[in-house]
C-alpha positions as CSV (number, residue, x, y, z in Angstrom):
1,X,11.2,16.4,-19.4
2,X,11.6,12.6,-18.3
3,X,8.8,12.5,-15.1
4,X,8.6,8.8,-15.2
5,X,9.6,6.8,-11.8
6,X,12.9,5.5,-11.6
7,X,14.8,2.9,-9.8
8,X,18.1,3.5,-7.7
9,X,20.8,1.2,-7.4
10,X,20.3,-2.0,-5.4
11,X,20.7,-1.7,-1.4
12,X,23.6,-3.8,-0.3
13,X,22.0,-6.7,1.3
14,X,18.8,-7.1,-0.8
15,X,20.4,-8.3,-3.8
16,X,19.1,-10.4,-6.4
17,X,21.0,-13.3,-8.0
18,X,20.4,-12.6,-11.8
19,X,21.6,-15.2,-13.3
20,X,18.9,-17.2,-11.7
21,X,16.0,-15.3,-11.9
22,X,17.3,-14.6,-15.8
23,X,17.0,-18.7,-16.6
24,X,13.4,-18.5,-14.8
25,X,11.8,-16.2,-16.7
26,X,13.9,-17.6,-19.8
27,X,12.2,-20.6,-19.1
28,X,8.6,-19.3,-19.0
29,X,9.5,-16.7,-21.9
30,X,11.6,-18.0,-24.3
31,X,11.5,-14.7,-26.3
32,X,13.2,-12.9,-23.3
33,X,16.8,-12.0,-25.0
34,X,19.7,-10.6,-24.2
35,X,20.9,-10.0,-20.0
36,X,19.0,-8.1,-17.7
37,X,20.3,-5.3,-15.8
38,X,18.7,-4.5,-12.2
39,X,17.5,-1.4,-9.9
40,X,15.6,-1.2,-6.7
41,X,12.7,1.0,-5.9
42,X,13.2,2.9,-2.8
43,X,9.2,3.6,-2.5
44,X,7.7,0.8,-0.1
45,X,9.1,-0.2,3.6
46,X,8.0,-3.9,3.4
47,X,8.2,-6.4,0.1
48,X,10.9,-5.3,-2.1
49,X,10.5,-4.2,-5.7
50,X,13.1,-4.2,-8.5
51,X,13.2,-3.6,-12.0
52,X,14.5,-5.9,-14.5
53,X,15.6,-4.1,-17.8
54,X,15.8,-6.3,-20.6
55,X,16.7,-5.2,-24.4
56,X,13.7,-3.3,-25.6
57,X,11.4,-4.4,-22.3
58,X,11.1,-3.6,-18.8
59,X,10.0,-6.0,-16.2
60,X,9.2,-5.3,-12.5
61,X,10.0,-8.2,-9.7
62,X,8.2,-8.1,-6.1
63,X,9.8,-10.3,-3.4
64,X,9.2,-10.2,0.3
65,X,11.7,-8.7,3.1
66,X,14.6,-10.5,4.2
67,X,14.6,-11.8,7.6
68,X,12.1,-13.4,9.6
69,X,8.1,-12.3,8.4
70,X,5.1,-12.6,10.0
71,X,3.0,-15.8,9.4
72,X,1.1,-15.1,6.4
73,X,2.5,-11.8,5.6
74,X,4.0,-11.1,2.4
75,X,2.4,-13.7,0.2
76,X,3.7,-12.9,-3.2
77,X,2.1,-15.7,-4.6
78,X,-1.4,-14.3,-3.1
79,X,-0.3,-11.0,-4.6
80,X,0.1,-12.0,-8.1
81,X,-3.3,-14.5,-7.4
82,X,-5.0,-11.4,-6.9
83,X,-4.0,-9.4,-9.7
84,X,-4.7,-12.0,-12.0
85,X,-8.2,-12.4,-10.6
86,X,-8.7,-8.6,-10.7
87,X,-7.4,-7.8,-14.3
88,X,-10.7,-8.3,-16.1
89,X,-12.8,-6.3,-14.2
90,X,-10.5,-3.7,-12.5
91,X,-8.0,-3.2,-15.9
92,X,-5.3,-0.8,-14.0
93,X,-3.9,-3.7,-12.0
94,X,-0.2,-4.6,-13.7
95,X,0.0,-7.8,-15.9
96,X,1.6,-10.9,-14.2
97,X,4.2,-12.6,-16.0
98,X,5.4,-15.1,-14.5
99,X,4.9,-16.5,-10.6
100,X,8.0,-18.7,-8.5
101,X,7.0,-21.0,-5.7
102,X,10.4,-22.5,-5.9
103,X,12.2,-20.9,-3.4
104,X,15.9,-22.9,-4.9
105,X,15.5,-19.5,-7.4
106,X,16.1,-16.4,-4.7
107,X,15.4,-18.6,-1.5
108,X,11.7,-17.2,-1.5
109,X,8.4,-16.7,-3.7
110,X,8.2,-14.0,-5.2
111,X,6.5,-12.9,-8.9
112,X,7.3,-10.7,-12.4
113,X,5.0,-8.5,-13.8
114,X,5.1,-6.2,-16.5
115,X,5.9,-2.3,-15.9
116,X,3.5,0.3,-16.4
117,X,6.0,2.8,-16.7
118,X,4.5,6.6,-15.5
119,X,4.5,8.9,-13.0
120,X,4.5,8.1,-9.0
121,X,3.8,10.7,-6.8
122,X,5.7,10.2,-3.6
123,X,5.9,12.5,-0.7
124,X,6.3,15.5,-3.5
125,X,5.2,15.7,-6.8
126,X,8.5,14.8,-9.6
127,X,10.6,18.4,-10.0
128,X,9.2,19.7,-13.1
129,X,5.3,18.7,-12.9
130,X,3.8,21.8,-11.9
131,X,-0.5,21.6,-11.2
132,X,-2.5,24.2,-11.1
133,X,-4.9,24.1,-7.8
134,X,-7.6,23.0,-9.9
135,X,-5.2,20.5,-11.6
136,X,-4.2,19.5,-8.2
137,X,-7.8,19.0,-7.3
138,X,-9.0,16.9,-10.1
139,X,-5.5,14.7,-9.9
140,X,-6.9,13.9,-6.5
141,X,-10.3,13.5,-7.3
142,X,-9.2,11.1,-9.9
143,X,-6.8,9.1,-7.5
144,X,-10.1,8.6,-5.1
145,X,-12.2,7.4,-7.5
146,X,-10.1,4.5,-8.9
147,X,-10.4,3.6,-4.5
148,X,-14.4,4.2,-5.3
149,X,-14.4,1.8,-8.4
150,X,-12.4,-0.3,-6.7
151,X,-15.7,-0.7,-4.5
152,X,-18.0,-1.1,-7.0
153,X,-16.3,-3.9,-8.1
154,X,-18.7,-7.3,-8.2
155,X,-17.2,-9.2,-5.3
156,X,-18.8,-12.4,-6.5
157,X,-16.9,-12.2,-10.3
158,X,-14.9,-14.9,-10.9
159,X,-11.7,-15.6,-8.5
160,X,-12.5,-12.9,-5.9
161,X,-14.7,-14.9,-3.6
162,X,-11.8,-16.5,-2.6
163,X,-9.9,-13.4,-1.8
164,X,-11.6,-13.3,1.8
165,X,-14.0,-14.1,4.4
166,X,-15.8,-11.3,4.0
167,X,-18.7,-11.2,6.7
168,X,-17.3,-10.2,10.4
169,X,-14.0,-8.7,8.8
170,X,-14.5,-5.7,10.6
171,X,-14.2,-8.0,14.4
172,X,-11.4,-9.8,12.6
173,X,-9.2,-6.9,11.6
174,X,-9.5,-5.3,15.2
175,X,-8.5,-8.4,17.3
176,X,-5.8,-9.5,14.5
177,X,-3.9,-5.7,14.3
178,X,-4.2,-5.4,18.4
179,X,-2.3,-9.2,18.1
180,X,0.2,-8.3,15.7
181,X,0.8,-5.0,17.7
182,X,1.5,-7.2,20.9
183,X,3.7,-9.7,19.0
184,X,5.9,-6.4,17.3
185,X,6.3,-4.1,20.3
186,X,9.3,-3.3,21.4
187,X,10.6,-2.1,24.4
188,X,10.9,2.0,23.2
189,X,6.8,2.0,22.2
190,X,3.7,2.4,23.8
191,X,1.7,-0.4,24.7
192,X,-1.3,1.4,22.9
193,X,-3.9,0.0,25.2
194,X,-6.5,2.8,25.6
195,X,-6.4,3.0,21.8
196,X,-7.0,-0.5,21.8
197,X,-9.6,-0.6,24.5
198,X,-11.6,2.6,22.1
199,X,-11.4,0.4,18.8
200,X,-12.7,-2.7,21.2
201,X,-15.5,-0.5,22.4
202,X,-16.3,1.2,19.1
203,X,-16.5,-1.6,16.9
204,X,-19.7,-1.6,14.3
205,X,-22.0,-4.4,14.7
206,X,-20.7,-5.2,11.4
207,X,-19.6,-4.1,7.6
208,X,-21.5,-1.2,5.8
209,X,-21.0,-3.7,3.1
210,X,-18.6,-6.5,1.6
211,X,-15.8,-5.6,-1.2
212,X,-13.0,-6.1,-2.5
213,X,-10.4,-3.7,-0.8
214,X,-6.9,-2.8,-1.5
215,X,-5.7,-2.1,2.3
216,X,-2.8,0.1,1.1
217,X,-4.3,2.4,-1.5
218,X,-2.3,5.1,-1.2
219,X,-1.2,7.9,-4.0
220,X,2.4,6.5,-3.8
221,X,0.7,3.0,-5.0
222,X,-0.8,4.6,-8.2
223,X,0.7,5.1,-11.8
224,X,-0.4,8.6,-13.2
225,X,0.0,8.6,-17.6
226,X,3.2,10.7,-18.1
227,X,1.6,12.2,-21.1
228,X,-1.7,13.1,-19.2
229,X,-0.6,13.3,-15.4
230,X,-4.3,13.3,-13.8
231,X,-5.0,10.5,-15.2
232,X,-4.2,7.0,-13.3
233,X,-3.1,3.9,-15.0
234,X,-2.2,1.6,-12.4
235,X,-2.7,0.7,-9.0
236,X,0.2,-1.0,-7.8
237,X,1.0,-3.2,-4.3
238,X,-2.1,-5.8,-4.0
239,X,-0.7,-7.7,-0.9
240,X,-3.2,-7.0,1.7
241,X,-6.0,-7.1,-0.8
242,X,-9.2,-9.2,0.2
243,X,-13.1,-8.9,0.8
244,X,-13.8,-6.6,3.5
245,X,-15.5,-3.7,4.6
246,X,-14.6,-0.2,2.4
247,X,-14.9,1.9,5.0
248,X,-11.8,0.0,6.6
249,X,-10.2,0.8,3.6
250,X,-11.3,4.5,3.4
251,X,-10.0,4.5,6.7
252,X,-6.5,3.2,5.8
253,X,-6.4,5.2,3.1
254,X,-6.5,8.4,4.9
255,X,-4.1,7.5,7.7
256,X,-1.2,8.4,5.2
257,X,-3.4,11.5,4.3
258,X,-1.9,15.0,5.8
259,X,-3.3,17.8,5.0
260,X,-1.8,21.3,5.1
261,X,-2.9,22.6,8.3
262,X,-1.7,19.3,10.5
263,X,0.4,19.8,13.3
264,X,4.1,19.9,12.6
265,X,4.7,16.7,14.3
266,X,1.7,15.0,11.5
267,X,3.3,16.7,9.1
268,X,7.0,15.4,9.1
269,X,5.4,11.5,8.6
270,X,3.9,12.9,5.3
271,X,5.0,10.7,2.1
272,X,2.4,11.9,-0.5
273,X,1.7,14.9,-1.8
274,X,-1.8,15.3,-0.1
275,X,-1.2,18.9,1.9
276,X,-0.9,21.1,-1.9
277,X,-3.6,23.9,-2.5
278,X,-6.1,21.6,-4.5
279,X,-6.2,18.5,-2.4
280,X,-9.1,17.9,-0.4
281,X,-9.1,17.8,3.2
282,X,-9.8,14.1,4.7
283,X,-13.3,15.6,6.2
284,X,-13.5,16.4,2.2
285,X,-12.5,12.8,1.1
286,X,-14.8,11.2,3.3
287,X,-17.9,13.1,2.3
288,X,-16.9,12.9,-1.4
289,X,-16.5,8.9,-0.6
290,X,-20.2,9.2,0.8
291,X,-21.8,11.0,-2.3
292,X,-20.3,8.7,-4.7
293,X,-20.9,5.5,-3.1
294,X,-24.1,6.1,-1.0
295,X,-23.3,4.7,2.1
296,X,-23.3,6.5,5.7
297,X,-20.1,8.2,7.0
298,X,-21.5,10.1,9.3
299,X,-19.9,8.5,12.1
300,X,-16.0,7.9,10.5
301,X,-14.2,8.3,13.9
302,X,-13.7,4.7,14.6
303,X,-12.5,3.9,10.6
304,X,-10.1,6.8,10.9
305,X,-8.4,5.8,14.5
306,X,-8.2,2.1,13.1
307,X,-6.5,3.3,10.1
308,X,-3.7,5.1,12.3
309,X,-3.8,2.1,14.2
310,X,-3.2,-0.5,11.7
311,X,-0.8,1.9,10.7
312,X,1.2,2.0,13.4
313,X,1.3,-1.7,14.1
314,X,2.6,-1.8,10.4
315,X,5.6,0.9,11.1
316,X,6.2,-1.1,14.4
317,X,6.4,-4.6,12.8
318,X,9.0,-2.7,10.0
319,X,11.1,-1.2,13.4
320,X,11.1,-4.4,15.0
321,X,12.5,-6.6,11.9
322,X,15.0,-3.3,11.8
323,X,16.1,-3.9,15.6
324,X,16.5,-7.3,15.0
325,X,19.4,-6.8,11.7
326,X,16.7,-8.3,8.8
327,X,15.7,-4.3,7.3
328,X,18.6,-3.0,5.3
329,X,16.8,0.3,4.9
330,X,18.5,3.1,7.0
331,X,15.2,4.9,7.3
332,X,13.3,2.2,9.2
333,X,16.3,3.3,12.5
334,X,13.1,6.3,12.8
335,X,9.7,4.2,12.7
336,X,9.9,3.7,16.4
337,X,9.4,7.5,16.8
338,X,6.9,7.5,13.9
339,X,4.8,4.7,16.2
340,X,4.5,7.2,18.8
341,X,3.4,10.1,16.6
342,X,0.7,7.4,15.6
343,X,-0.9,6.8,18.8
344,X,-0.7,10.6,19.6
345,X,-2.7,10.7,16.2
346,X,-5.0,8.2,17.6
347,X,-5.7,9.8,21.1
348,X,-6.2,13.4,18.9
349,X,-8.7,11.4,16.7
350,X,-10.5,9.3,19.6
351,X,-10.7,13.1,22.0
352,X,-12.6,14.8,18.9
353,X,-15.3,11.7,18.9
């Protein structure tokens, strides 16, 4: 049974000009032959991601929205930086092939890499793979500790000092999310202040540590090998990657993660197939995240309510270029009720502390 991810047709709007991408890559790889033919991935409500099937190779191309975009947000360029810099000590990032600055091509940057075709587990598991529960459990057990080796990673190897700032990230990402919330809200939302005003209040001195991060790890972000589907082999979407505290990313991480017994309200956001009889419970992840890596997570509240946070202000900037005609996706019409189930997360989470 074919399990392996699959592109849909293009979405009328976001399409590609072929021809001109096809002499680009032509002109970086002259063994590229014959026409390529073009589907888009419908996983991912932000950079747009296509796959360009040549004879006898598949490539995939990553571009950024449409529309107006936030300053310094969707840096395909970055992105592709990134992956480069991570390939020789992190191996499941994708292969860049070629990198466009040029925006006379498509009228943006935007990179190729190649495809490491496989499995992606979205909000369900593909029709067909069936896990035991203790399949289920060592699939997730696997997916968290590519996040964990991810941390171990030396941030000091070559080309990832440059990724961030590193020290005071923590003060940084907490004043830059409540700005970008303020710049994105729309009329329909809540102004999220007393979240904001417990995140303010909350803060850590500073970071448990300094690491490379991800910032979107999430299970529909990993590759699983379609011959052995508990293993990963990639780890895709590096936009948001830099050096940072790990517990922010923990804490990202587990804002997409619903469990089985959430309310019904959690559970309708749900996009990965987290709440099956195997997975571990977030309480579980963190305290798994805690053996493994050493450091404290006693005190997770504030990592967990910035997670829904950032979130939030992520689903909210999505709504907004929606309201404003530059989203062709019909789904992003609902992210303005997905904000508020977001903040009703965040007062649950803030209550419990």
């Amino acid at each position: 049974m074919d399990l392996l991810d699959k592109p849909g047709r293009v979405r009328k709007g976001e399409e590609l000009d072929l021809a001109a991408v096809d002499a680009f890559l032509k002109g970086i790889d002259p063994a590229l032959h014959g026409e390529p033919e073009a589907g888009q991935f419908a996983g991912g409500a932000s950079n747009l991601t296509y796959l360009l099937r040549y004879p006898g190779r598949d490539l995939i191309l990553r571009r950024p929205p449409f529309g107006a975009r936030a300053k310094g947000a969707h840096d395909m360029v970055r992105e592709a930086e990134v992956q480069r810099a991570l390939a020789p000590v992190y191996p499941t990032v994708p292969k860049v092939v070629a990198v466009c600055r040029d925006p006379a091509v498509l009228g943006c940057e935007f990179y190729v890499m190649e495809r490491i075709a496989g499995i992606i587990p979205r909000r369900d598991l593909p029709s067909g793979l069936t896990l035991s529960v203790a399949d289920t459990r060592r699939l997730c057990l696997n997916v968290i500790d590519k996040l964990i080796e991810l941390h171990q990673v030396d941030p000091a190897a070559p080309g990832l000092a440059q990724l961030g700032k590193g020290e005071g990230y923590v003060r940084r990402q907490v004043e830059g999310w409540q700005e970008r919330f303020r710049r994105a809200r729309t009329e329909d939302v809540s102004d999220f202040a007393a979240v904001m005003a417990w995140l303010t209040e909350r803060m850590p001195a500073g970071e448990v540590a300094i690491r490379v991060i991800h910032n979107d790890f999430r299970f529909d972000n990993v590759v699983l090998d379609a011959a052995d589907p508990l293993t990963v082999v990639g780890v895709l979407d590096w936009e948001m990657a830099t050096l940072g505290d790990p517990l922010m990313d923990l804490g990202g991480a587990l804002a997409y993660w619903i469990q089985a017994d959430d309310e019904p309200e959690f559970q309708a956001l749900r996009r990965q197939p987290t709440h099956l009889p195997g997975m571990l419970t977030r309480d579980e992840v963190v305290a798994y995240y805690g053996e493994r890596t050493g450091w404290r997570v006693d005190d997770f509240a504030f990592y967990m309510v910035f997670g829904l946070f950032r979130l939030a202000v992520i689903a909210q900037q999505i709504y907004q270029r929606y309201t404003q005609g530059n989203a062709a996706n019909p789904q992003f019409a609902t992210f303005g009720a997905l904000v508020g189930v977001l903040e009703r997360r965040c007062r649950a989470v803030m209550a419990a502390a």
